[in-house]
C-alpha positions as protocol buffer text, in pm:
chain_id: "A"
residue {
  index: 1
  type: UNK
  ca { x: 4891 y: 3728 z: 10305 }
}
residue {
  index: 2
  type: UNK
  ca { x: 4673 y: 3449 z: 10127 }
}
residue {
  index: 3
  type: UNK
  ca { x: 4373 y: 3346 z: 10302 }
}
residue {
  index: 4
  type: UNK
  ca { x: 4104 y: 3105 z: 10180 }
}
residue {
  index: 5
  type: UNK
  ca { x: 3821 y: 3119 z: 10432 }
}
residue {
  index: 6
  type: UNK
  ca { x: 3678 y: 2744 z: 10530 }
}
residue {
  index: 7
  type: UNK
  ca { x: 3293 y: 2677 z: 10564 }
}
residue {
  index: 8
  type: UNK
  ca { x: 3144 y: 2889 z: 10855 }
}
residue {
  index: 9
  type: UNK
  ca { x: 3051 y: 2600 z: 11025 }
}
residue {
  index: 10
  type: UNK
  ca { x: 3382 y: 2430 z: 11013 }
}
residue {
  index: 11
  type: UNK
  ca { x: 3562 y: 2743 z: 11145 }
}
residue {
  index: 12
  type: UNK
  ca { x: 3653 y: 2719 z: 11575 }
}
residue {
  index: 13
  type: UNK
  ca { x: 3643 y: 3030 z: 11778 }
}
residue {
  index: 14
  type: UNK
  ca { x: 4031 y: 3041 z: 11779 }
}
residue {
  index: 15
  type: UNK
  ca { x: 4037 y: 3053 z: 11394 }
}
residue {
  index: 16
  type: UNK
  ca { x: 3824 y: 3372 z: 11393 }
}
residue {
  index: 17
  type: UNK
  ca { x: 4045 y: 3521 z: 11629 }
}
residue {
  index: 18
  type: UNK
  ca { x: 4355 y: 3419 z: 11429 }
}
residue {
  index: 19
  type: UNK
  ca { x: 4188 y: 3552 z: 11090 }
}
residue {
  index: 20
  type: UNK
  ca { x: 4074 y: 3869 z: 11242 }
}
residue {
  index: 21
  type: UNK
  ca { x: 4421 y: 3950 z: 11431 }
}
residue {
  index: 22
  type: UNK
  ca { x: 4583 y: 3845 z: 11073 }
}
residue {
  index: 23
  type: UNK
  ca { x: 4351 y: 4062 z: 10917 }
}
residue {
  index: 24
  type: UNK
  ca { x: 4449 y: 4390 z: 11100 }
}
residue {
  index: 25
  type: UNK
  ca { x: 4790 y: 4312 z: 11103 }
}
residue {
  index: 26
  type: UNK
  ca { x: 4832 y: 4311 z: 10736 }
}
residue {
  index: 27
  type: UNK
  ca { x: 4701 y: 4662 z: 10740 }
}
residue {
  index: 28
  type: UNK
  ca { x: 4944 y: 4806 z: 11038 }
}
residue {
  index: 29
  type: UNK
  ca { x: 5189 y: 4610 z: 11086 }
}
residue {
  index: 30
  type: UNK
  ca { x: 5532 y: 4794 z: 11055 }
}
residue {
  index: 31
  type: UNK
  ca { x: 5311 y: 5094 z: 11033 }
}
residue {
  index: 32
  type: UNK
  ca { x: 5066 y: 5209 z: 11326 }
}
residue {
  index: 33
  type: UNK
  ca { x: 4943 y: 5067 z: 11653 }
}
residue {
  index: 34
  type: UNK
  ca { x: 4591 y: 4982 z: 11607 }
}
residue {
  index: 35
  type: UNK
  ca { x: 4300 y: 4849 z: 11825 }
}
residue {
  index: 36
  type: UNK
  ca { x: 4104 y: 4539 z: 11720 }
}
residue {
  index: 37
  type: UNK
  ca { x: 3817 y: 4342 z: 11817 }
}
residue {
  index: 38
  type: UNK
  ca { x: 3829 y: 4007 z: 11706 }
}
residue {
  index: 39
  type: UNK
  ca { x: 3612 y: 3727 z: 11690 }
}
residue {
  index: 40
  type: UNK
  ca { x: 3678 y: 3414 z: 11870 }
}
residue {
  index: 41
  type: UNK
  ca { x: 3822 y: 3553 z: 12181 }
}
residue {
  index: 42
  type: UNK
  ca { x: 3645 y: 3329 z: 12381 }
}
residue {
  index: 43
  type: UNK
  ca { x: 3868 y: 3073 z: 12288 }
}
residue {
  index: 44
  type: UNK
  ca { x: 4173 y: 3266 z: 12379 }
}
residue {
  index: 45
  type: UNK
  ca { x: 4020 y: 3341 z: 12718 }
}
residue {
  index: 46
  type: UNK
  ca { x: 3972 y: 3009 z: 12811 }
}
residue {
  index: 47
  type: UNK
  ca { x: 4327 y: 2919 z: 12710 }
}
residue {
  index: 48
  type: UNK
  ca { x: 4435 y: 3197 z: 12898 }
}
residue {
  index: 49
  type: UNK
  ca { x: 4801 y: 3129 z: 13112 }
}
residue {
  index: 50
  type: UNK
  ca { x: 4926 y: 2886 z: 12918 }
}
residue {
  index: 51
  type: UNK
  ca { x: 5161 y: 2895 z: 12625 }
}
residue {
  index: 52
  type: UNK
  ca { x: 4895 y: 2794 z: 12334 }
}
residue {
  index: 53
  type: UNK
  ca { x: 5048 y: 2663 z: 12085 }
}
residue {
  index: 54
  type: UNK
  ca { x: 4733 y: 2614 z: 11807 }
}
residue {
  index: 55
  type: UNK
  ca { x: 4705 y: 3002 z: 11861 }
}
residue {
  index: 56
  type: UNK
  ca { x: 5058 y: 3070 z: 11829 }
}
residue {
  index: 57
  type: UNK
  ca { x: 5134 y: 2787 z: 11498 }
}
residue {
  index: 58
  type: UNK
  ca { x: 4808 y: 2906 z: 11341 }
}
residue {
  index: 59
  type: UNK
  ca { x: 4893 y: 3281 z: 11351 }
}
residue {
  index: 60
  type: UNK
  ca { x: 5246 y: 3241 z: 11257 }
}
residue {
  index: 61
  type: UNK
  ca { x: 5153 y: 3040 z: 10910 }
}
residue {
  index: 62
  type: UNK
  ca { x: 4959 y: 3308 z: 10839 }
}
residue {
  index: 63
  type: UNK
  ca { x: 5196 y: 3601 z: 10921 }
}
residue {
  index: 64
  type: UNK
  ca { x: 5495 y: 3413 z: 10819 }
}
residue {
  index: 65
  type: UNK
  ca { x: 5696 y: 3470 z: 11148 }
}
residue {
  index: 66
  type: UNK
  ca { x: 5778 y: 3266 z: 11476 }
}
residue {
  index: 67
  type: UNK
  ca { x: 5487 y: 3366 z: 11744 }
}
residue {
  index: 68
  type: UNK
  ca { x: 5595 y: 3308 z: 12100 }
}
residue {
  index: 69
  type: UNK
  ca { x: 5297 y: 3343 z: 12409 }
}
residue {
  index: 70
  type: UNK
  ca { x: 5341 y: 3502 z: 12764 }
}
residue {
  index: 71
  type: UNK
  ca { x: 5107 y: 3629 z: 12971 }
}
residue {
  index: 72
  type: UNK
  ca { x: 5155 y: 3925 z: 13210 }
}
residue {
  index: 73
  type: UNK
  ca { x: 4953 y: 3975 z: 13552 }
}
residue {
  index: 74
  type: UNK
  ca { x: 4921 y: 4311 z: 13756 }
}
residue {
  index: 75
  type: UNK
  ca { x: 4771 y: 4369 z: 14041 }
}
residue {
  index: 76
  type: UNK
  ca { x: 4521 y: 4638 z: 14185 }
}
residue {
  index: 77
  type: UNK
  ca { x: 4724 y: 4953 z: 14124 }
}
residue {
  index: 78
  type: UNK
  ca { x: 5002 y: 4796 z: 13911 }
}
residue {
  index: 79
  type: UNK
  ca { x: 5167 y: 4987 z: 13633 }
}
residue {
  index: 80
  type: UNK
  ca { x: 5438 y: 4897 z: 13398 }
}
residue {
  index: 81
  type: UNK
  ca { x: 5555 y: 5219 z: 13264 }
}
residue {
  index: 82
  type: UNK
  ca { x: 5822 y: 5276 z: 12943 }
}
residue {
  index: 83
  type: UNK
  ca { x: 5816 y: 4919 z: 12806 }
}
residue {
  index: 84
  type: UNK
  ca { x: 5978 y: 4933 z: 12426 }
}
residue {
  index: 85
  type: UNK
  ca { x: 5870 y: 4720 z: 12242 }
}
residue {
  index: 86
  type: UNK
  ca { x: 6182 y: 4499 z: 12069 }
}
residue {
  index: 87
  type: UNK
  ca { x: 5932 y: 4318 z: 11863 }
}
residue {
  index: 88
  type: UNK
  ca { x: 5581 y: 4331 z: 11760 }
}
residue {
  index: 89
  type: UNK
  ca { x: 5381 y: 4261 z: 12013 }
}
residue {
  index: 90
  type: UNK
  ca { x: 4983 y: 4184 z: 12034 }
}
residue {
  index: 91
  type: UNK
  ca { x: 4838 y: 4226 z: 12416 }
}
residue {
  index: 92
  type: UNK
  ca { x: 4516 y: 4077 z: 12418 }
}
residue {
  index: 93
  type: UNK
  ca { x: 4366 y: 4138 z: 12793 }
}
residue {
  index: 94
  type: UNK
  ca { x: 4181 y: 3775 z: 12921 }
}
residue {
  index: 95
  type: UNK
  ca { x: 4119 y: 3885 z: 13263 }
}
residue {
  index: 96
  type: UNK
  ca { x: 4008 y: 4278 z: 13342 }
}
residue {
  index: 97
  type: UNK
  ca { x: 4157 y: 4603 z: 13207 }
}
residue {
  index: 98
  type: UNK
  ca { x: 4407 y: 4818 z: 13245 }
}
residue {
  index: 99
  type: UNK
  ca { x: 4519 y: 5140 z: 13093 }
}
residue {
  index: 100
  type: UNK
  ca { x: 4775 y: 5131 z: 12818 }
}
residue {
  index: 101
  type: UNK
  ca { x: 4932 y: 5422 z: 12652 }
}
residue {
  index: 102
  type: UNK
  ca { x: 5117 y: 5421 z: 12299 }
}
residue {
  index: 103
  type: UNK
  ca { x: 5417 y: 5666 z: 12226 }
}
residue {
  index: 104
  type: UNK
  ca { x: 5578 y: 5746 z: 11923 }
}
residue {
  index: 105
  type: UNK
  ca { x: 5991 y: 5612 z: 11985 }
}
residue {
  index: 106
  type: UNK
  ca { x: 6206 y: 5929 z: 12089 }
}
residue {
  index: 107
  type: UNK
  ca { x: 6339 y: 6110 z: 11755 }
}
residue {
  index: 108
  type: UNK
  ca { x: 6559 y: 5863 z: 11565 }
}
residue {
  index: 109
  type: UNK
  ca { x: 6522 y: 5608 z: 11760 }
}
residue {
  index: 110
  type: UNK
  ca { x: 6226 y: 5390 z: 11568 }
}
residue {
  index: 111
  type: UNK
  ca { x: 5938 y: 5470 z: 11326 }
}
residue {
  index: 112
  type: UNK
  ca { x: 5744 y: 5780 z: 11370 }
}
residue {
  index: 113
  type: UNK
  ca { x: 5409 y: 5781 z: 11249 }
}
residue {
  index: 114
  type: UNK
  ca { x: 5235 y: 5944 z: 11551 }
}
residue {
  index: 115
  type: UNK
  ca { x: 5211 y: 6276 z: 11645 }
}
residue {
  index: 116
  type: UNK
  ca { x: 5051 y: 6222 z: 12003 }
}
residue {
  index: 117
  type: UNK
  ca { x: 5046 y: 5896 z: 12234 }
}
residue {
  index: 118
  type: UNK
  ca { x: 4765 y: 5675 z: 12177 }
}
residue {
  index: 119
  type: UNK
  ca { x: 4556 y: 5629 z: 12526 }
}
residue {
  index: 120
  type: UNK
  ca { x: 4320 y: 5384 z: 12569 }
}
residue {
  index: 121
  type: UNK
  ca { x: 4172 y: 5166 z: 12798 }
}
residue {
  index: 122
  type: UNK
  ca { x: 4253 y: 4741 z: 12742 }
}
residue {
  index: 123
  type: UNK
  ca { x: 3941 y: 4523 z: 12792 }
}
residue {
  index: 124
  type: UNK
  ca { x: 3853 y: 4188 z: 12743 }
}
residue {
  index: 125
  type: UNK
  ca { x: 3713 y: 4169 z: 12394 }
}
residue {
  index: 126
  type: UNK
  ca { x: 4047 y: 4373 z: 12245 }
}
residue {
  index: 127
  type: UNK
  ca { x: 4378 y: 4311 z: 12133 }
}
residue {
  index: 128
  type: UNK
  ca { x: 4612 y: 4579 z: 12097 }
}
residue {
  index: 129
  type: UNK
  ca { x: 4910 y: 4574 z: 11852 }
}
residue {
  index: 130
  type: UNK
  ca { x: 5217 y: 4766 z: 11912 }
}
residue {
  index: 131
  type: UNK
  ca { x: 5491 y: 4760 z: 11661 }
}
residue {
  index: 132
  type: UNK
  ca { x: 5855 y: 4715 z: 11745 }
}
residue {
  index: 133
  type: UNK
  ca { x: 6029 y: 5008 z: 11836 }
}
residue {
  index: 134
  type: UNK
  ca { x: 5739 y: 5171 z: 12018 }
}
residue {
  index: 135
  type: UNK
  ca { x: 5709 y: 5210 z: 12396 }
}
residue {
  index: 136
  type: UNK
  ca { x: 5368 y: 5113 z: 12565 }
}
residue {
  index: 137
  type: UNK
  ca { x: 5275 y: 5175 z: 12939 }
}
residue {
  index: 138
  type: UNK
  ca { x: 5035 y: 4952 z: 13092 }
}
residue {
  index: 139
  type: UNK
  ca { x: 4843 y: 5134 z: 13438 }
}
residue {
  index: 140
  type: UNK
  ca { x: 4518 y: 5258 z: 13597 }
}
residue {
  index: 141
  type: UNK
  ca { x: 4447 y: 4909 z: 13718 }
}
residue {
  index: 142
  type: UNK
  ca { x: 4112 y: 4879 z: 13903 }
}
residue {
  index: 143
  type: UNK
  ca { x: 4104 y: 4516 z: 13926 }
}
residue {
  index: 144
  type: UNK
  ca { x: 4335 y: 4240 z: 13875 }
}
residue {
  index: 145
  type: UNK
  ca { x: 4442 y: 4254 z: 13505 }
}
residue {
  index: 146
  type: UNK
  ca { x: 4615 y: 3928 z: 13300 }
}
residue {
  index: 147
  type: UNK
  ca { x: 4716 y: 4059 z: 12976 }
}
residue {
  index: 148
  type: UNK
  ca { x: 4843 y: 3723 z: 12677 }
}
residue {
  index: 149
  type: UNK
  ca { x: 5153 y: 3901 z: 12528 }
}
residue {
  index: 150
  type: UNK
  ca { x: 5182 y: 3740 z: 12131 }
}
residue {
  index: 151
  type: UNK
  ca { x: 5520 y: 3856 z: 12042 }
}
residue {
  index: 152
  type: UNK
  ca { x: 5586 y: 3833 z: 11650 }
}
residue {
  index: 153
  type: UNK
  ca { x: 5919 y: 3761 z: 11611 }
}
residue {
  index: 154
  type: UNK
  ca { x: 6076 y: 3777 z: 11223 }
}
residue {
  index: 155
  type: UNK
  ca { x: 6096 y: 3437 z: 11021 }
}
residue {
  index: 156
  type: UNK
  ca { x: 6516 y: 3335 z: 11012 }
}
residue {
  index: 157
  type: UNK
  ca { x: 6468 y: 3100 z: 10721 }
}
């Protein structure tokens, strides 16, 4: 990944975000789920819901793949249990938090670098990225929760 930082000043909220998010991915992606905090979230917040395309071109020059946005909402005592994920997927949490568990993909089925599920609690500030072939759960909802799904999709060229 080649990246030439610009000026401080000249740099927008969502370009921290995309640089920091680029940033971790280079080190896990295909590898690990991994936590991050990134910079510039505020600008992601207030996009929040809708399909945001600077975030998703700027990202995807970076990473060389097609980004796509969605956004997920659940409710008060929501769950969304055994999702696998059939791409990698960033869920960056815009609107409360929610539990979200990690699991290794059942033997032979994927890429097997944990031991143990990952649990952790999703929070506005975070982004978690889950590589294909992993299943996440999403639960313990306290408050309404509105995840943005990024789903990295390979580059057909």
């Amino acid at each position: 990944m080649d990246y030439e930082p610009a000026s401080a000043g000249a740099e927008s909220g969502l370009d921290h975000f995309v640089r920091d998010l680029a940033l971790c991915l280079s080190v896990h992606r295909d590898r690990s789920p991994a936590l991050v905090w990134p910079d510039g979230i505020d600008a992601v917040v207030a996009e929040a819901g809708t399909e945001m395309p600077e975030l998703t071109t700027a990202l995807g020059a970076l990473l060389g793949s097609q980004v796509t946005s969605s956004s997920v909402e659940l409710p008060v005592g929501g769950h969304s249990e055994g999702n696998p994920a059939r791409t990698d997927l960033v869920l960056v949490p815009v609107k409360g938090s929610c539990g979200g568990r990690v699991e290794p993909s059942p033997p032979g089925r994927g890429p097997a670098v944990l031991e143990h599920a990952l649990e952790l609690r999703l929070r506005v500030g975070e982004a978690l990225y889950v590589p294909r072939g992993f299943v996440y759960t999403l639960d313990s909802v306290h408050t309404p929760c509105t995840l943005q799904v990024l789903a990295l999709h390979p580059s057909v060229w």
